[in-house]
N, C-alpha and C positions, 0 to 999 in steps of 0.2 A: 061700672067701669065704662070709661068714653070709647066711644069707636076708634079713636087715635092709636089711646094706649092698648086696645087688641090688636091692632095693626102693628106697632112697635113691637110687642110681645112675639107675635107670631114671625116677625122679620128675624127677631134677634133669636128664635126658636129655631130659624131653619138656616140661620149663618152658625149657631151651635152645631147643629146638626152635620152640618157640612165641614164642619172645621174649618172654615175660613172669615173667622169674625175679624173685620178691618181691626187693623194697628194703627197708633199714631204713626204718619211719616216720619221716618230715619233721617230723610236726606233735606230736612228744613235748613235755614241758617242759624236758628237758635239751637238746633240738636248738634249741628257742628260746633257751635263755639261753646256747647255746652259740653259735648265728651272729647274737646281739644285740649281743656285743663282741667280733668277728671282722672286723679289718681284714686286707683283702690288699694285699700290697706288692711290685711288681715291682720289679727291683734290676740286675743286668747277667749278664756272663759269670763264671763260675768263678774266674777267675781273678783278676778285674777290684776296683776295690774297691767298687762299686754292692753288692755281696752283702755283704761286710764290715760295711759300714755299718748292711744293712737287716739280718743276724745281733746288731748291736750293739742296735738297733731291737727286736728281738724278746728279747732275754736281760733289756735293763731294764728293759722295758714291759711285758711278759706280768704278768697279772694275777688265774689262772685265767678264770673265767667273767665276770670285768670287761671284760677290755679284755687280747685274745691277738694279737699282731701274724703272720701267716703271709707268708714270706716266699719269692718264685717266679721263678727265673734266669728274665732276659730277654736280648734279641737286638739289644738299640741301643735308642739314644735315638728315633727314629722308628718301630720299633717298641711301645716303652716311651708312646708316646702312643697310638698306634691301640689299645693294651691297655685304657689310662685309656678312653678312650672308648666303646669298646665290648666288651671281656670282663668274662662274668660274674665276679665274688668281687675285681675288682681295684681296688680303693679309690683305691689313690697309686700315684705309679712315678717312680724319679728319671732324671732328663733331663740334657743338657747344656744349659744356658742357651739357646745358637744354634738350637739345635731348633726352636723356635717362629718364629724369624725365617725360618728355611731352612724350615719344611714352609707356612708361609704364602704365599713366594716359589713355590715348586713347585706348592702347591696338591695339597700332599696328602691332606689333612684340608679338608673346610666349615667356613665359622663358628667357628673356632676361638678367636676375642675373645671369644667369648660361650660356650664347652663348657669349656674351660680356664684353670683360676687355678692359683696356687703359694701354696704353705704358708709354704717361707721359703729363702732363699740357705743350704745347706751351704758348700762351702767350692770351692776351684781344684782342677781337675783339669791336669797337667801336659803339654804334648806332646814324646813321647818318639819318637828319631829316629834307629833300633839299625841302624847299618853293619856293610859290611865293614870290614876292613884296608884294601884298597885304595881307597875313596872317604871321602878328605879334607873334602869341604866338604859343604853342602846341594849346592849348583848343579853339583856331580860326577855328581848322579842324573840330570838331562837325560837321557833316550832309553835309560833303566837301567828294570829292576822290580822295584818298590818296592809292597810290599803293606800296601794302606789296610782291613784286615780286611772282613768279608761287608760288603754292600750291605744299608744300613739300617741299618748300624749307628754309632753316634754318633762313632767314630774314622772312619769314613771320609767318613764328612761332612764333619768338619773338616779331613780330610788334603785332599780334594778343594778346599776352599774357600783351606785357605794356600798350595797350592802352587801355586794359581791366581792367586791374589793375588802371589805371589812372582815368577811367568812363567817355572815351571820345569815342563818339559813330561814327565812320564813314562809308563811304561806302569805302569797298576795294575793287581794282582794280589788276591785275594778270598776269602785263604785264613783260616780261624780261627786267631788269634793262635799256638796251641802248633804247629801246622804252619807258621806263615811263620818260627818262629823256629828250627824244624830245618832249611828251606831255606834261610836265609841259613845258620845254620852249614857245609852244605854249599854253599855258592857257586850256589846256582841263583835267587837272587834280589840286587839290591843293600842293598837296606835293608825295614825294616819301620815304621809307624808304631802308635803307641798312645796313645791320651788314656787316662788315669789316674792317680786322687792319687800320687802319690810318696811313700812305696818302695812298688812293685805288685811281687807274686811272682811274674810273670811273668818277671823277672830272675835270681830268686834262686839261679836255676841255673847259671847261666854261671860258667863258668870262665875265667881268665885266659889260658887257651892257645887258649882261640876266635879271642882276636882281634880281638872284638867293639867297637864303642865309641859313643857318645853322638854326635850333629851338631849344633855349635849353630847355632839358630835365633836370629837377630839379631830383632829387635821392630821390624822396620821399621815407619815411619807408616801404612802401609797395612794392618798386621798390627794396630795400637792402636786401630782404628776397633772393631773388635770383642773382642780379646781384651788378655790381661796381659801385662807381661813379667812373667819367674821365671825361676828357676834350679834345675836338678838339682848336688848335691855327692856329695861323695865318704864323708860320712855315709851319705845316702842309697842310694847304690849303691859300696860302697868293692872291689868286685870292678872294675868297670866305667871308676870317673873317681879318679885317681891322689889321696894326701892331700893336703885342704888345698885343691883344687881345685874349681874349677865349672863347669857348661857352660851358657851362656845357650838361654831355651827361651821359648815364652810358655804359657799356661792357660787356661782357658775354666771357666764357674763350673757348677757340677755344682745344681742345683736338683730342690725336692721339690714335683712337678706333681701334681694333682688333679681330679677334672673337677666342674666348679661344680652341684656339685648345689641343689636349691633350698631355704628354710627349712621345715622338717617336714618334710622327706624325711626315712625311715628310714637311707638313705644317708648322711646330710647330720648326722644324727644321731650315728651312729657317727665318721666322721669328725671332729666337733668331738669329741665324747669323747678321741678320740687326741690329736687338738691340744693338748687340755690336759692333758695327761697326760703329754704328749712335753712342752711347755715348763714345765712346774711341777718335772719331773723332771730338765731338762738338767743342771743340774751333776753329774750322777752319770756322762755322755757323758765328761766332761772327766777321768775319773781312770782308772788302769789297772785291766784292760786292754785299755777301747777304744784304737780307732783312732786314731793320732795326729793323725786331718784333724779328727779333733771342737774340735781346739782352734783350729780355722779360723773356728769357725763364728760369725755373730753372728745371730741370729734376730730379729734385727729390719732387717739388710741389705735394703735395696732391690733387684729386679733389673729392669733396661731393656728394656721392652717387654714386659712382662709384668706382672698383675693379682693381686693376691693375694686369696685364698681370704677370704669376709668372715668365718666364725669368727676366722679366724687375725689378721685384723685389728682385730677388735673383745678377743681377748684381750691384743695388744701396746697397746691405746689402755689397758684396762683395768690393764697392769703394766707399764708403761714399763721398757723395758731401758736404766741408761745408758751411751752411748759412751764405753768406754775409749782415752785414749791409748797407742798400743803403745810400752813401758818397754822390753822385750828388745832388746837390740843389732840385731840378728839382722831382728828383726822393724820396726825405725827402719829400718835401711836397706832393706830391700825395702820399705817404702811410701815414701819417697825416692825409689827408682830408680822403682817403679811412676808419682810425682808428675812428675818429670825426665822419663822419655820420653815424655810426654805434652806436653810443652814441645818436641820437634820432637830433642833430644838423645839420642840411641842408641846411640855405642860406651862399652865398659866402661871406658875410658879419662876419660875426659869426664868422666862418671858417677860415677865413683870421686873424681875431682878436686875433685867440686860439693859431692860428701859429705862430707869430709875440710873441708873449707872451711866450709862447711855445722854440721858438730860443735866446728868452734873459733867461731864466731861465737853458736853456743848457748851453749856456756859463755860468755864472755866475756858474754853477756847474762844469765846469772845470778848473774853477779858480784855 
């Protein structure tokens, strides 16, 4: 070894030592023009499609030294707020819609009317409900373990709150999603729950000789107070739900929360930059190969009990989006059945009957 590099070793030994190992300079003009258009975006698990979306986020948006979106796996939706509000570099972070009702109730957060607004509705997130073979219904899981992923996290929020609502009493379990989905394959658990867009790759492994399969969730009235009906297909998951077929589920709207910073904040600054960069840009969301939930999305959606971020409201006054009627088959009947179960009507029976009914009195009116 050179005498240099004993010299280097021992300098860098005794800057350890002393805790004062130089730092790059902060106060460069590339570090300013670099953390002048640097938003951070919390997103979800690995596996989840929170990351997806905010990856899709960062490939259209990045702008070099304009406007670079950094995007950083989070731990739940209640998490994904204590982030917004109090970690440094993190700008936005997406949520499940219920979040703010459920940490207001709890009392997790202060003041939360007033530290938190939204940007704008992305799109439904789906609740997925992965059995064994041997349990047939929801109400099979009764006094079964059934795992609602970590605590804090926005799936078990929700699993908590529907299966409470439903009056199905289990034991939850609090495993991260790719372990609860190796112990249902070996039978040491009944089922697992997941909120996420559909198709989530959390699936995309299973094989047919698991066993595995889908539980539908009926939309009962007590379930409509706060969430959608939806449905998973056999598009969607064609390993898992036979052709042609569907399983009823309901959704919960996945939103993009931000904590209300004030006008002339440097914060507040950056953020509206994004804003309009993110909406002047959407239609570019909509082709491949983003995410197929981008086509969900309507950015000027309202969401219930919650405030929107006043850039983001003053750019939608200033560019009016207009309301499309949805033309797709596909996409008529699920806002149909969405309209329908809200009228107190919920098996697929009924539903199917109203629609069919419903599509010949259309036509016949545009006679």
């Amino acid at each position: 070894m050179s005498l240099v590099r004993v010299c280097h070793l021992l300098i860098l030994g005794l800057w350890l030592a002393s805790g004062t190992v130089p730092e790059a300079r902060a106060d460069t003009p590339w570090s300013d023009r670099a953390n002048s258009g640097t938003v951070g975006i919390i997103s979800g698990g690995v596996e989840g499609t929170y990351v997806r979306i905010a990856s899709d986020l960062a490939a259209v948006l990045d702008d070099g030294d304009k406007l670079r979106v950094l995007t950083v796996l989070g731990k739940g939706s209640i998490q994904n707020i204590g982030d917004i509000l109090h970690l440094r570099g993190i700008d936005i972070g997406i949520v499940q819609s219920d979040v703010l009702a459920y940490a207001k109730r709890e009392r997790v957060y202060p003041n939360l009317d007033n530290r938190l607004r939204y940007i704008t509705k992305l799109y439904n997130e789906e609740l997925h409900v992965l059995a064994r073979p041997d349990i047939a219904r929801i109400e099979d899981l009764a006094g079964q373990k059934v795992n609602f992923d970590g605590q804090g996290s926005g799936t078990h929020m929700t699993a908590s709150l529907i299966f409470d609502r439903l009056g199905i009493t289990v034991e939850p379990t609090t495993d991260d999603q790719a372990l609860a989905l190796e112990k249902l394959r070996a039978g040491e658990i009944a089922a697992l729950v997941y909120v996420a867009g559909k198709p989530t790759r959390l699936f995309t492994d299973i094989k047919a000789a698991d066993g595995l399969h889908f539980l539908p969730v009926q939309p009962t009235p007590e379930l409509l107070e706060t969430y959608l009906p939806s449905r998973l297909s056999s598009t969607d998951y064609p390993i898992l739900i036979d052709p042609g077929q569907e399983v009823e589920t309901v959704a919960v709207g996945a939103v993009m929360a931000v904590y209300n910073w004030e006008r002339g904040h440097e914060r507040n600054r950056k953020v509206s930059q994004f804003i309009d960069t993110f909406f002047s840009r959407f239609g570019e969301f909509l082709k491949p190969p983003r995410h197929a939930k981008w086509k969900e999305v309507n950015l000027a959606a309202e969401v219930p009990g919650w405030t929107r971020f006043a850039p983001a409201e003053a750019w939608l006054r200033q560019n009016p989006i207009p309301q499309e009627e949805p033309t797709d088959a596909i996409a008529l009947r699920e806002s149909f059945r969405t309209f329908i179960a809200q009228q107190g009507v919920t098996t697929v029976e009924e539903t199917d009957a109203l629609f069919e009914e419903f599509l010949r009195w259309q036509a016949q009116a545009g006679q």
